[in-house]
C-alpha positions in Angstrom: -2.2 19.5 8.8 -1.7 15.4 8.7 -0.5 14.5 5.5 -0.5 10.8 3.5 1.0 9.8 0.4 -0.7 7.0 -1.0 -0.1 5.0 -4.3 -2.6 3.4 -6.4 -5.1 5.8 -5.1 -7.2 6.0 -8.0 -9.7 3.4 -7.5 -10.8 0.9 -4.9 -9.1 0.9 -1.6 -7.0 3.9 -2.5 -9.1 5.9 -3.9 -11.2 5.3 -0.6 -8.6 6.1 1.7 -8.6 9.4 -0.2 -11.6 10.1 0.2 -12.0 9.4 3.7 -8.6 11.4 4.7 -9.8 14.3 2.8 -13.2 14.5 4.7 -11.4 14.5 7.6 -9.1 17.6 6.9 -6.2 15.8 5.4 -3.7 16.6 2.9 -3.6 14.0 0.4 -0.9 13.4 -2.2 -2.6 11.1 -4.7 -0.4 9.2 -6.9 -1.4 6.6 -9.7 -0.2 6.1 -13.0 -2.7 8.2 -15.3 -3.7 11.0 -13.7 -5.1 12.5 -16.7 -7.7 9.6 -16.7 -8.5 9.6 -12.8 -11.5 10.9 -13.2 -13.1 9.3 -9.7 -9.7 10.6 -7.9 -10.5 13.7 -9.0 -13.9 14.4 -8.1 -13.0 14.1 -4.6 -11.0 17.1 -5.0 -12.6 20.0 -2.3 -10.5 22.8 -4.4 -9.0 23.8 -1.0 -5.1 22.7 -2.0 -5.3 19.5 0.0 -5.5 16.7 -2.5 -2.7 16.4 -4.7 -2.6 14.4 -7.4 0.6 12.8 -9.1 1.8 10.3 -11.4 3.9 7.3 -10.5 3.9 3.7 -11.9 5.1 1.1 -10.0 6.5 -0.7 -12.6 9.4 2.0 -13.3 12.6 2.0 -11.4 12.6 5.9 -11.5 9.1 6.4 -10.4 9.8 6.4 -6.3 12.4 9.0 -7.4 10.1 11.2 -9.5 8.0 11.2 -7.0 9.6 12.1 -4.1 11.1 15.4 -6.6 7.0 16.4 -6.6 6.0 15.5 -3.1 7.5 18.4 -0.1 6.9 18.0 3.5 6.6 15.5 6.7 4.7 12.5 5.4 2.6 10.9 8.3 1.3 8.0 6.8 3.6 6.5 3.5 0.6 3.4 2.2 2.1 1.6 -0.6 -1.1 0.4 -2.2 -0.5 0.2 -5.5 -0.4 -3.5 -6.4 -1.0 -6.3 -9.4 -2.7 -9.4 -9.1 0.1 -10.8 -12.3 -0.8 -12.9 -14.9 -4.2 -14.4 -15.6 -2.8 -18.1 -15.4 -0.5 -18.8 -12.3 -0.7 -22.2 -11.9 2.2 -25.1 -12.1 3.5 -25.6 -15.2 2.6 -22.3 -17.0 4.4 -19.6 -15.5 5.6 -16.6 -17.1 9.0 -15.4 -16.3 8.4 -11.5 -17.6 5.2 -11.6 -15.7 6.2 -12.9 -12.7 9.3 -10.3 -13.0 7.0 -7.6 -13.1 4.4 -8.6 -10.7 7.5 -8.8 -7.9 8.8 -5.4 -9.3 5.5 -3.5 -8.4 4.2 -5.6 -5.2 7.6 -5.8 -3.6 10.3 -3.9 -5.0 8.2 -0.7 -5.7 7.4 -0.6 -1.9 10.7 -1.0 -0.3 12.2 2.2 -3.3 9.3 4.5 -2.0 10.5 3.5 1.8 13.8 4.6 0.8 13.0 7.3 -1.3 10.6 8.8 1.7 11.8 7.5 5.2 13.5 10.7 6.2 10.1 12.8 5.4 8.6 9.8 7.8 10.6 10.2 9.7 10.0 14.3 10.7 6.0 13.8 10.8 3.9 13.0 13.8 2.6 9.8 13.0 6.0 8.3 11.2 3.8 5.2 10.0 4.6 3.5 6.8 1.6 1.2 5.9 2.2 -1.8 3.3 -0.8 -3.4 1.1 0.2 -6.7 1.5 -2.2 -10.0 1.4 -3.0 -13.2 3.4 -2.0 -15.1 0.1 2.0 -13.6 0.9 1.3 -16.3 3.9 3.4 -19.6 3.8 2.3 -20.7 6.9 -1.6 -20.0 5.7 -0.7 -21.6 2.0 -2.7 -25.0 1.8 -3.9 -24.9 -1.8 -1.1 -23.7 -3.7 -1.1 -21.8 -7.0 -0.7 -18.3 -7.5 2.3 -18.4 -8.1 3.2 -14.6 -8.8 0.8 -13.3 -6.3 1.8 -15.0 -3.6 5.5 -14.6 -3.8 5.1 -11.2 -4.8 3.2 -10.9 -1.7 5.3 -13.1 0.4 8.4 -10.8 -0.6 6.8 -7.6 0.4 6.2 -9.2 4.3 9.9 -9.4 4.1 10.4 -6.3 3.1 8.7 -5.2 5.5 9.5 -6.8 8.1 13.3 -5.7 7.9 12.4 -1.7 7.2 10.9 -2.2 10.5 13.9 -3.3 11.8 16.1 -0.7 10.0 13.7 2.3 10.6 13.3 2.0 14.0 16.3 4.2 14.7 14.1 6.9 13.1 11.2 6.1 14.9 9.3 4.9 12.4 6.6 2.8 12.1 5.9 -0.1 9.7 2.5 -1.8 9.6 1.9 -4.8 6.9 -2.0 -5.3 6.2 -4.1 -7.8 5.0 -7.2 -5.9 3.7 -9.3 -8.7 4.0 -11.5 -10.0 1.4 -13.1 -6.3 -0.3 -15.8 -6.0 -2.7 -13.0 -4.3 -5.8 -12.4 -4.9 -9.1 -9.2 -7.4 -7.7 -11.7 -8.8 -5.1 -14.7 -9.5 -6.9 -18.3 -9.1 -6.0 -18.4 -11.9 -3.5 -15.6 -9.6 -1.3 -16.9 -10.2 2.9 -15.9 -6.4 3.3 -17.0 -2.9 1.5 -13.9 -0.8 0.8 -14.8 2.0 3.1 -14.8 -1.0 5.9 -11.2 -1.9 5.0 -10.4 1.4 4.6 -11.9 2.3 8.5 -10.3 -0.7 9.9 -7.0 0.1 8.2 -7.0 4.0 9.4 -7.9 2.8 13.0 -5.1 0.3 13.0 -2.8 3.2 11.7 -4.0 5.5 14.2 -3.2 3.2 17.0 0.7 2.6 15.9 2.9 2.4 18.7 6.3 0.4 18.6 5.0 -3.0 20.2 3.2 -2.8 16.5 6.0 -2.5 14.3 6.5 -4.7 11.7 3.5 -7.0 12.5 1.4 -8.6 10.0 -2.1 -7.5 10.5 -5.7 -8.6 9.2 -7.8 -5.6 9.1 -9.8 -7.0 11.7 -6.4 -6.3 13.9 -5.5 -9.7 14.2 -1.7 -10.8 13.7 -1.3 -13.2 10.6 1.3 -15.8 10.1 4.0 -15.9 8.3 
């Protein structure tokens, strides 16, 4: 049975990629910081042992470790989702050095600790894909209106990242994908998102189920198209 860890998988794009991986006779282990309070996450549970739910903030420099002590098993797809927009106010002038600290901690560094902490169960699946949320804002090349400070080099950060565990896994054989999600109808999106989630969410899972080495470590809009640095 195919199995995919995902982080911040209790709401939005997550908890889509969940549900769709469920419904097609996945094992899903589910983390997100308060499972207690999941309540969406766990509705989609079909009682069969396949959806696993777990608790892990990105926020914490133990939590890749905790996890990995709960989670058993080749891991075919590793998505580190879970992600922060920061601070309310990002603009020049009024930046906010603990929250910019701990918007890099859980876009960036968060990833690359569950990469280390997982790799080898990567590694002995089929797929051997690790998927990264990233965003078209971590762009420099595409940055023309400035801003956004935390976002942006959280974002920016986490392309790096993952561009050199795709360099560094390879040995292994693994896989890493970086995604821009596109522009989805979430509570970080807005209502005025161009995609649904479960639109991202296909696009994403097709782009994964394609991975072949000529992909790895490619920056990708859902739509499969290869972003810019």
């Amino acid at each position: 049975m195919p199995h995919m860890l995902i982080t911040g998988a209790n709401r939005g794009i997550g908890l889509e990629h969940t549900r769709v991986l469920l419904s097609r006779g996945w094992h899903v282990s589910a983390a997100c910081r308060n499972p207690d309070k999941a309540s969406d996450l766990k509705a989609l549970d079909p009682g069969d042992g396949r959806l696993k739910i777990l608790a892990y903030d990105a926020g914490k420099a133990a939590a890749a470790g905790a996890l990995k002590a709960e989670v058993n098993g080749p891991i075919d797809i590793l998505f580190a989702n879970a992600g922060v927009f920061g601070p309310d106010e990002q603009s020049f002038g009024n930046s906010d050095f603990d929250a910019i600290t701990r918007t890099l901690q859980v876009n960036a560094i968060a990833p690359l600790k569950l990469a280390e902490a997982f790799a080898d169960q990567v590694a002995k699946s089929q797929l051997k894909v690790i998927a990264l949320q990233s965003s078209r804002m971590g762009s420099i090349a595409d940055n023309t209106s400035g801003g956004y400070y935390a976002y942006r080099a959280s974002k920016a950060a986490l392309n790096a990242i993952g561009r050199s565990l795709s360099v560094d896994l390879k040995p292994k054989g693994i896989i890493t994908l970086i995604f821009h999600p596109g522009w989805v109808k979430t509570d970080m999106g807005g209502a005025g998102g161009t995609l649904t989630v479960n639109e991202c969410v296909e696009g994403q899972l097709d782009l994964i189920a394609r991975a072949n080495p000529a992909m790895n470590g490619r920056f990708f809009h859902v739509s499969g198209e290869d972003l810019d640095w």
